[in-house]
Legacy VTK file of the C-alpha trace (Angstrom):
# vtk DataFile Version 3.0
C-alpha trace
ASCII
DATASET POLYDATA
POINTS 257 float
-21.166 34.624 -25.344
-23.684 35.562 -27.904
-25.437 33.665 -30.292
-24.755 34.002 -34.069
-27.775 34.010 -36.588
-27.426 33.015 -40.141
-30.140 34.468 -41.488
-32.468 33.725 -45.242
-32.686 37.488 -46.269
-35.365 36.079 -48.930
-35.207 36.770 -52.653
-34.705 40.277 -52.964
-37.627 42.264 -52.087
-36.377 43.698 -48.599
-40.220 43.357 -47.573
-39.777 39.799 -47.982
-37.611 38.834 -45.154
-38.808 37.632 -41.640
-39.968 40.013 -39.239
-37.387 37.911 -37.144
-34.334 38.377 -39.913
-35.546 42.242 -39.764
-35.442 42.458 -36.197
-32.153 40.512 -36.063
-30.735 42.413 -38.687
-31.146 45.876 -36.798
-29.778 44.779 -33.085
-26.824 43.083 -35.088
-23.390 44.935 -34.241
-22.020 42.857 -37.537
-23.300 41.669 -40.571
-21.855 39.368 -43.095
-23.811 39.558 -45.996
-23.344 37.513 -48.849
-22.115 40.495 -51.412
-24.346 40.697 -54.818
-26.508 37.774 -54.059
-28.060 40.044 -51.441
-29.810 43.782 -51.998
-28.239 45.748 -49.984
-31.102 47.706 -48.882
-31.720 45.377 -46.551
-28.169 46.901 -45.193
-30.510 49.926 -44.282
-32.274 47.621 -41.221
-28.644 48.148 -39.906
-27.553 50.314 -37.154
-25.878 53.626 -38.150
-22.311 51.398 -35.917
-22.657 48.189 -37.466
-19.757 46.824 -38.680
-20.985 45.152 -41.893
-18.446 43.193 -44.908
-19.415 41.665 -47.805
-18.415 38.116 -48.072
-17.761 38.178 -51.512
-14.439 38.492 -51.005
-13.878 36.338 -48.339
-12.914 32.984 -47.999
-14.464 30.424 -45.621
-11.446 31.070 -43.315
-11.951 34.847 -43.177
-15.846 34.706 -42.676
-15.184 31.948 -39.144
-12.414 34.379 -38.301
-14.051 37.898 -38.335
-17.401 35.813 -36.602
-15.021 34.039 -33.431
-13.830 37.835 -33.318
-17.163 39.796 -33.296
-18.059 36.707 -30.890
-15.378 37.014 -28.754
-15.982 40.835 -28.004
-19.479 39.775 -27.182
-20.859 41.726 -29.849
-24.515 40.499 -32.139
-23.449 38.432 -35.114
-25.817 37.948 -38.252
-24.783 36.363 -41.545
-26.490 37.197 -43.962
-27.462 34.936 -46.869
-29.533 34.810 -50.161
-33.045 33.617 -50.077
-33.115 31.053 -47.424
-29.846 29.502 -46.668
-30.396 25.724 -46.729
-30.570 25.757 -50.504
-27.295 26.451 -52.408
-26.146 28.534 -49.442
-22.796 26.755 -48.728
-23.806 27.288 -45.023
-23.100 23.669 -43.718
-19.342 24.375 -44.068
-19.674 27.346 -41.719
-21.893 25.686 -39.721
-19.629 22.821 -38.929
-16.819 25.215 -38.409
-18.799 27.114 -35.945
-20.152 24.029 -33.989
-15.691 23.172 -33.821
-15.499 26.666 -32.034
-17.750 25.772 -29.891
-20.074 28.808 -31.010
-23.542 29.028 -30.599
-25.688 29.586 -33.838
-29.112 29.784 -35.109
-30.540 29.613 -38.473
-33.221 31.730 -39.819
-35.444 30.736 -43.000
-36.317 33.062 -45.641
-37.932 33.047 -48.756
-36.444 30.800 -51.763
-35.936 32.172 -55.409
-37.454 29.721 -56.419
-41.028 30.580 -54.152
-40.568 34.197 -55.501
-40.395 33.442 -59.001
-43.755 31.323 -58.958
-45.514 34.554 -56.979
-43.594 36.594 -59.994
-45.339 33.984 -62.725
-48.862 33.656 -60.609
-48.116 30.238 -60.602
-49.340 27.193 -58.884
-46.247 24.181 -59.243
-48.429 21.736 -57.987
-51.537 21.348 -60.088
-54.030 18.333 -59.730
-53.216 16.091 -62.385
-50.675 17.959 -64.151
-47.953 17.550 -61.253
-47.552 16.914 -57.498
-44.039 17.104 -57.252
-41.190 19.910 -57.943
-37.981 19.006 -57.953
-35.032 21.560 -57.124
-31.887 21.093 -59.113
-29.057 22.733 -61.038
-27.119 21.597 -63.956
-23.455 20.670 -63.528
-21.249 22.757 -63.933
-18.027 24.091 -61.321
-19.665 22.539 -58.899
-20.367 18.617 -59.869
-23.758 16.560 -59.364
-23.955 13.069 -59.476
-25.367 11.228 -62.040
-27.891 9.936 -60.772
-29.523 13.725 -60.215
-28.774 15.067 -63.589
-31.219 16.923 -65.901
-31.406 14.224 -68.072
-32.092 11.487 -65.020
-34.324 13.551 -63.470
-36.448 15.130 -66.715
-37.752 11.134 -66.739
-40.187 12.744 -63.428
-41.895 15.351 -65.929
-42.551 16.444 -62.986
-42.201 20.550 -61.980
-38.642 21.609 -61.899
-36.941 24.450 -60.512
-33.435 24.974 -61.556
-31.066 27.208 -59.849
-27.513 28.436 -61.271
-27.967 27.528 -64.539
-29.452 29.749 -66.407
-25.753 30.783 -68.460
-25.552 27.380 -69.677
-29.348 27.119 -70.833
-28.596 25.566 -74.285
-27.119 22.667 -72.492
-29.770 22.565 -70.035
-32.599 22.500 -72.875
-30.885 19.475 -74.506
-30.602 17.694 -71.420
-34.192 18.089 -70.388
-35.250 16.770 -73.906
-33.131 14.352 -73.988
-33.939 12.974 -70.581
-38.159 13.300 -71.755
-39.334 16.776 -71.744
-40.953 17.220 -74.872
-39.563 20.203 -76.919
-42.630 22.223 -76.270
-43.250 21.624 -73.216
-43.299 25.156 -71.409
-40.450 27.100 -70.054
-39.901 30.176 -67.694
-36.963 32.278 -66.426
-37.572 34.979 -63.799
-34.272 36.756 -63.122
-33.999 38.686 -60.044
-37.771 37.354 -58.586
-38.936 40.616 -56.529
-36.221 42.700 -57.041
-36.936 45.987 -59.137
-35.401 45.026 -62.311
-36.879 41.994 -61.966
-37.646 40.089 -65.988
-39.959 37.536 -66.724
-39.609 35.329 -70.394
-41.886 32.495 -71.448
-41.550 30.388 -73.914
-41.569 26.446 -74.802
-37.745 24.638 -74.689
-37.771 24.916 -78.715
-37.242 28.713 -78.117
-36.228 29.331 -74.859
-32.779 29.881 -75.116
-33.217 32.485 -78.133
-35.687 34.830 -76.354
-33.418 34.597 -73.005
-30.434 35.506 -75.157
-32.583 38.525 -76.636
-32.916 39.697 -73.392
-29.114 39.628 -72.106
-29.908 37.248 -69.084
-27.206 35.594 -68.118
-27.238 35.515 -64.192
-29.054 35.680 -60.718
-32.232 33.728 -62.776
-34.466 30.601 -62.033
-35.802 28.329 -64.681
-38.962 26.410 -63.916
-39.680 24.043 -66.636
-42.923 21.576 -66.451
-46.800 21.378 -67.816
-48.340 23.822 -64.792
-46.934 26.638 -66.492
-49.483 25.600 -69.980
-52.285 23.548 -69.309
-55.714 22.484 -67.914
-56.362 20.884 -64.710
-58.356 19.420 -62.254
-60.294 21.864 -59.615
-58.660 21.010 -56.115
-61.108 18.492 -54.228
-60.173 20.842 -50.969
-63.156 23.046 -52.202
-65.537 20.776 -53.959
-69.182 21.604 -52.419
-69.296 17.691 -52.486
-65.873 17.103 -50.450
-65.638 15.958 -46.814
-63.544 16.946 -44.580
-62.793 16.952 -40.847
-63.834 21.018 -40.692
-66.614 20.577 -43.772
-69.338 18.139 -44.706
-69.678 17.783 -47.989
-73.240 17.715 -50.078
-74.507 14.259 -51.665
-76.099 15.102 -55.065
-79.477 14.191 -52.991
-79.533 16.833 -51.127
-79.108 18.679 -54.006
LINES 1 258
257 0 1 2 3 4 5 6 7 8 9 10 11 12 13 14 15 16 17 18 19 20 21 22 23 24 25 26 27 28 29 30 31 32 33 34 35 36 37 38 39 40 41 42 43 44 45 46 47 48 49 50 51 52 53 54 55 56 57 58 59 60 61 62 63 64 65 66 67 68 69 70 71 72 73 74 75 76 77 78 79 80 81 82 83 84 85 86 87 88 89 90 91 92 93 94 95 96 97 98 99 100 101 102 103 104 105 106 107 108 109 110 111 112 113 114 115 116 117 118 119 120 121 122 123 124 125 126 127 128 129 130 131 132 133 134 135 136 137 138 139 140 141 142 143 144 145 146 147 148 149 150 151 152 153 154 155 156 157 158 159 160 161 162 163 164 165 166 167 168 169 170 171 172 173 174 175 176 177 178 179 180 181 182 183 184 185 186 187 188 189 190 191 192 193 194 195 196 197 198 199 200 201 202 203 204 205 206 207 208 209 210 211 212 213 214 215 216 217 218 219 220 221 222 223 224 225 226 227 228 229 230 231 232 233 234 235 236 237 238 239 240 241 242 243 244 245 246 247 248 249 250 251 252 253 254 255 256
């Protein structure tokens, strides 16, 4: 019986998914992709007999079914999911179901959303000094979060925060990073559609934020990343600091100087 590989198709570019999801994708005999989240010209790795459906309109049920199928026949199984599938892909369900069928799966990573919109910004999240942490998040909304991991409980970090899923609810998500310690100025970007073609890009501080995204009709399929790296001076990384030792440099004492 053949394996099944869920598979990160990355965050739009199809040049940005793993030689190994490329290769997978054009031995698979049926693909599952996960409908608008995913371009479909990665569909074009696909051979000209795949059997490919969009999961869109599919529930859980159907998606387990038409895999055990495809399985069953012996035939190459990939499912196809948005960026890399451990984040927000509501994969462990299938998993699960697939480990009761006694199935054999394999998951492979891809490139997060939230990875292609700091390449889209030229962005370092993790600046010395400024922050050494990012936090990935969404904002309540269908789908619960507990309290304890809402914007306003986590804003307290100040730390470098990505927020998925949110971005048609941004007034509310400006008032609760404020209100949880963001300062109203502190900087804001949303990058909708990170490395796709129409990809956007719009700066601002969380004072104006919401305005310029509504100027620009963005209402979907966009990250927010909200924290000081995006505004401010920092430290130099010690990593390259003539003066710096480390176990493949010796630094330079201001003697030898």
């Amino acid at each position: 019986m053949n394996k099944v590989y869920i598979v990160g198709a990355g965050p739009g570019d199809p040049e940005l998914i793993t030689v190994k999801g490329q290769r997978l994708l054009q031995c698979a005999d049926v693909i599952i992709y996960a409908g608008s989240l995913v371009n479909p010209a990665l569909l074009d790795y696909a051979k000209p007999d795949c059997q490919i459906y969009n999961s869109a309109s599919m529930t859980l049920d159907e998606v387990i079914h038409t895999i055990e199928k495809a399985v069953s026949k012996n035939l190459n199984v990939v499912r196809l999911h948005t960026g890399d599938p451990a984040i927000y892909g509501a994969i462990q369900e299938q998993m699960d179901a697939l480990k009761k069928l006694a199935i054999s799966f394999e998951v492979i990573p891809g490139v997060s959303s939230f990875l292609a919109s700091a390449a889209a910004l030229k962005q370092e999240y993790t600046l010395p000094e400024i922050s050494q942490t990012v936090i990935i998040t969404r904002n309540a909304g269908r789908t619960p979060v507990p309290e304890r991991e809402s914007l306003k409980a986590l804003a307290a970090h100040k730390a470098t925060m990505c927020i998925f899923l949110s971005v048609h609810m941004l007034d509310e998500v400006v008032k609760e990073l404020t209100t949880g310690g963001y300062s109203p100025d502190t900087p804001i970007a949303v990058v909708q559609k990170a490395s796709w073609p129409e990809q956007k890009i719009v700066r601002g501080h969380l004072n104006n934020i919401a305005a310029k995204v509504k100027d620009q009709s963005i209402d979907r399929t966009a990250m927010i990343v909200v924290g000081n790296c995006l505004e401010s001076d920092y430290a130099l990384s010690r990593l390259y600091a003539p003066e710096f030792t480390h176990m493949y440099r010796k630094g330079t004492s201001a003697k030898d100087k």
